[in-house]
C-alpha positions in Angstrom: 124.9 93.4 112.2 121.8 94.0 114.8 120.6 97.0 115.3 121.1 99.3 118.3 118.9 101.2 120.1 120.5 103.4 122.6 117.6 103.4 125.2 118.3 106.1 128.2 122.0 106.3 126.7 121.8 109.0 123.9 119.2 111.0 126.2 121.4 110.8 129.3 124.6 112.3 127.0 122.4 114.9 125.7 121.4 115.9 129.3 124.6 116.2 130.0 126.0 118.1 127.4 122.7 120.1 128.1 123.8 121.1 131.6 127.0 122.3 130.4 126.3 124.6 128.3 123.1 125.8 130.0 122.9 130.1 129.2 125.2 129.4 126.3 124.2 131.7 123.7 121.7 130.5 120.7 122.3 127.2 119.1 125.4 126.3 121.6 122.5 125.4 124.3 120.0 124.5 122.2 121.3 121.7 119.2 123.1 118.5 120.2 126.2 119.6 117.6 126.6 122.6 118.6 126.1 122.1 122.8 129.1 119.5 121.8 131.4 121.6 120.2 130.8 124.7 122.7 131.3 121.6 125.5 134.5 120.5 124.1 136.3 123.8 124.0 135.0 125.3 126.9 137.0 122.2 128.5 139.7 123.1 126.6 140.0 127.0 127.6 139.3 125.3 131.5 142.1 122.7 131.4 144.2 125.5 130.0 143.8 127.9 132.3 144.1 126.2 135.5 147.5 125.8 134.5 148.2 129.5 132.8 146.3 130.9 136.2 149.4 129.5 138.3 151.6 131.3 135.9 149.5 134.2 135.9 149.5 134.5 139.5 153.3 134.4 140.1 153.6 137.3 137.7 151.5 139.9 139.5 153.3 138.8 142.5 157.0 139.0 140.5 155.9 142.5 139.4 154.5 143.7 143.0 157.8 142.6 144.8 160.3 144.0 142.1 158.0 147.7 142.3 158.4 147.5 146.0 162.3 146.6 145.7 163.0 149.7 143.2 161.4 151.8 146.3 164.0 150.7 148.3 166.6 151.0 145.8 166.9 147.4 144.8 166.5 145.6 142.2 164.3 142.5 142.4 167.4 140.1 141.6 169.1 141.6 144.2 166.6 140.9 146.8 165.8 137.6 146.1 169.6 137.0 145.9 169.9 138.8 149.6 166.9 137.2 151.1 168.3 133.4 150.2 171.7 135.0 151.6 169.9 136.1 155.0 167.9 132.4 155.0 164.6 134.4 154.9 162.0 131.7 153.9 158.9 133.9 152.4 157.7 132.6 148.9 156.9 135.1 146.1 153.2 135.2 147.3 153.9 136.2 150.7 156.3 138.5 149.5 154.1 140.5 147.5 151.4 140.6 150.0 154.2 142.2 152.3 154.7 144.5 149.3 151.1 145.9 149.0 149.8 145.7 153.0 152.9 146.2 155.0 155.3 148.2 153.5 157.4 149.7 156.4 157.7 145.7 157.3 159.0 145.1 153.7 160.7 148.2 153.6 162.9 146.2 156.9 163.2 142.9 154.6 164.7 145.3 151.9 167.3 146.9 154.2 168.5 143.4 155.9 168.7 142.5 152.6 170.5 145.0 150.9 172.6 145.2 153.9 173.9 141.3 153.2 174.7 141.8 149.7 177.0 145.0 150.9 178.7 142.7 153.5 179.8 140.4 151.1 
């Protein structure tokens, strides 16, 4: 079998795993193994996350909406359950921003709410 020599190949794939670990710490950014390895699971953690940040996000907002609810003496169940009653249309992020920044304007949500699960 002939031999290979990689040309600009090898040095182009160490320049690149070069730039992505730039400011790693000690041999991470400085040995070909190691920049690899520090590459590979820093891509890992990445792809991760952007998936756990989405789940992540809808949490806080679950949590800000149901503290806001139990100020107006529901529950967050019970909201959701009366806003889909009353046709209301906000999604959990709205719903939490209404939570933190206007409350009297939530505090109205809560009440047409609560008043449509009494009705029924």
């Amino acid at each position: 079998m002939p031999r290979v020599k990689r040309g600009t190949v090898r040095r182009d794939q160490r320049k690149k795993y070069a730039k992505l670990t730039k400011g790693y710490f000690l041999n991470k950014s400085k040995l070909y193994k190691f920049m690899k390895e520090a590459a590979d699971r820093a891509g890992r953690f990445a792809y991760r996350d952007r998936r756990r940040r989405k789940r992540d996000f809808r949490r806080l907002w679950i949590t800000r909406i149901s503290a806001a609810a139990r100020l107006n003496q529901l529950t967050y169940s019970q909201l959701i359950h009366g806003l889909k009653k009353l046709g209301v249309a906000l999604d959990r992020k709205m719903l939490s921003e209404l939570a933190v920044r206007d409350a009297p304007a939530f505090a109205e949500l809560a009440g047409k709410a609560k008043a449509t699960l009494t009705a029924s």
